[in-house]
C-alpha positions as CSV (number, residue, x, y, z in Angstrom):
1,X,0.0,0.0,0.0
2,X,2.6,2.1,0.5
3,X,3.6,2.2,-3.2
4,X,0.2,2.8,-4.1
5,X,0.5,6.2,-1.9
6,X,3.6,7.0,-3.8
7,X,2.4,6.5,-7.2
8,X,-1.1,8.3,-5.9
9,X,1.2,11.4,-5.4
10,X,3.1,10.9,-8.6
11,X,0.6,13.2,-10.9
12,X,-2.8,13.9,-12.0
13,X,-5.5,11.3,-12.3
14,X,-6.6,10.7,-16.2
15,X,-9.9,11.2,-17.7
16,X,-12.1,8.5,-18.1
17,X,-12.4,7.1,-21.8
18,X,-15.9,6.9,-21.5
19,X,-17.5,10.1,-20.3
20,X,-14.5,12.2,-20.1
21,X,-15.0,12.6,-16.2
22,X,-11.3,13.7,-14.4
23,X,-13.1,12.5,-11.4
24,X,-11.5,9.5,-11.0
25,X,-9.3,7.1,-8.3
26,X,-7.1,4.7,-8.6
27,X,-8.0,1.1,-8.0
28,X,-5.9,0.1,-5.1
29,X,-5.8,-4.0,-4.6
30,X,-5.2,-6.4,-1.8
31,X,-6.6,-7.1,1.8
32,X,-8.4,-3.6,2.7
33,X,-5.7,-2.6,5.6
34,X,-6.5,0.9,7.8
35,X,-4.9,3.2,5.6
36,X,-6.6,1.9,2.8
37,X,-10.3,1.7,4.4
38,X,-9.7,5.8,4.9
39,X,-8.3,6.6,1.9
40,X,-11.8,4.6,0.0
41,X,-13.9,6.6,2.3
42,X,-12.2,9.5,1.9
43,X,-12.9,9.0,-2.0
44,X,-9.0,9.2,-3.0
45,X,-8.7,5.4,-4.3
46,X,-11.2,2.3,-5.0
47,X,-11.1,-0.8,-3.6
48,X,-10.3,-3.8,-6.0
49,X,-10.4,-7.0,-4.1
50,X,-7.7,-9.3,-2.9
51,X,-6.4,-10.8,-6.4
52,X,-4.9,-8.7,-9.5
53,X,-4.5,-10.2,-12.6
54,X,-2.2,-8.3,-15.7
55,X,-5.8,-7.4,-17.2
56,X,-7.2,-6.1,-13.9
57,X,-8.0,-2.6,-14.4
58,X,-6.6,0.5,-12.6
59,X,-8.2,3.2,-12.9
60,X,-11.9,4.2,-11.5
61,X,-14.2,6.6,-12.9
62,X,-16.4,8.1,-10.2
63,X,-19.0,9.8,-12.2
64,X,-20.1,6.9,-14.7
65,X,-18.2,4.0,-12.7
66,X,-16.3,2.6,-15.3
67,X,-13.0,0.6,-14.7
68,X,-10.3,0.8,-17.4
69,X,-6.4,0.5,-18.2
70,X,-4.4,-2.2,-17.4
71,X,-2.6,-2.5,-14.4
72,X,-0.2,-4.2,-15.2
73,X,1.2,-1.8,-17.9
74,X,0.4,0.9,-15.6
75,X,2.8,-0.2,-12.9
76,X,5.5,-0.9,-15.3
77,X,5.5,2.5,-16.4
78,X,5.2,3.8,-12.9
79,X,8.1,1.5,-11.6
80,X,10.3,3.1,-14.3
81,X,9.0,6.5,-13.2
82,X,10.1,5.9,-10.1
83,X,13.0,4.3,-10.9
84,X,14.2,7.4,-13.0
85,X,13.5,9.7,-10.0
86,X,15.6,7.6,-7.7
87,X,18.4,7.3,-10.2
88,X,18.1,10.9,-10.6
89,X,18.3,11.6,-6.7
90,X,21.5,9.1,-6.5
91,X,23.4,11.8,-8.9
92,X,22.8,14.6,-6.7
């Protein structure tokens, strides 16, 4: 969950593809801890369940509910995001 928090602070939410909402969360997965259980109610992620798949989705629209974009691909490109930030720090 912790990682999730990071990549949460790492930009602005997209649109949704369907109704063009930029009300939208991401979808956090895995057993709902504290943190997590605030953060739904607070309306910053949505809760996916306890198993991700490549193919589960990660992003939630909170207008029209739809679920889209892989997660999968979107944590790849967040790793390497993040990656790139800590390689940058290491030169400083």
């Amino acid at each position: 969950y912790i990682i999730k928090k990071l990549i949460f602070s790492m930009g602005k939410n997209p649109k949704c593809p369907k109704c063009g909402a930029e009300n939208t969360v991401p979808i956090s997965y895995g057993f709902p801890v504290l943190d997590m259980i605030e953060s739904y109610h607070k309306g910053e992620i949505e809760l996916g369940g306890c198993c991700v798949t490549n193919d589960s989705p990660c992003w939630y629209c909170k207008d029209c509910k739809n679920r889209w974009g892989k997660y999968s691909k979107y944590m790849d490109r967040k790793r390497q995001e993040l990656l790139g930030r800590f390689e940058k720090h290491k030169e400083e």
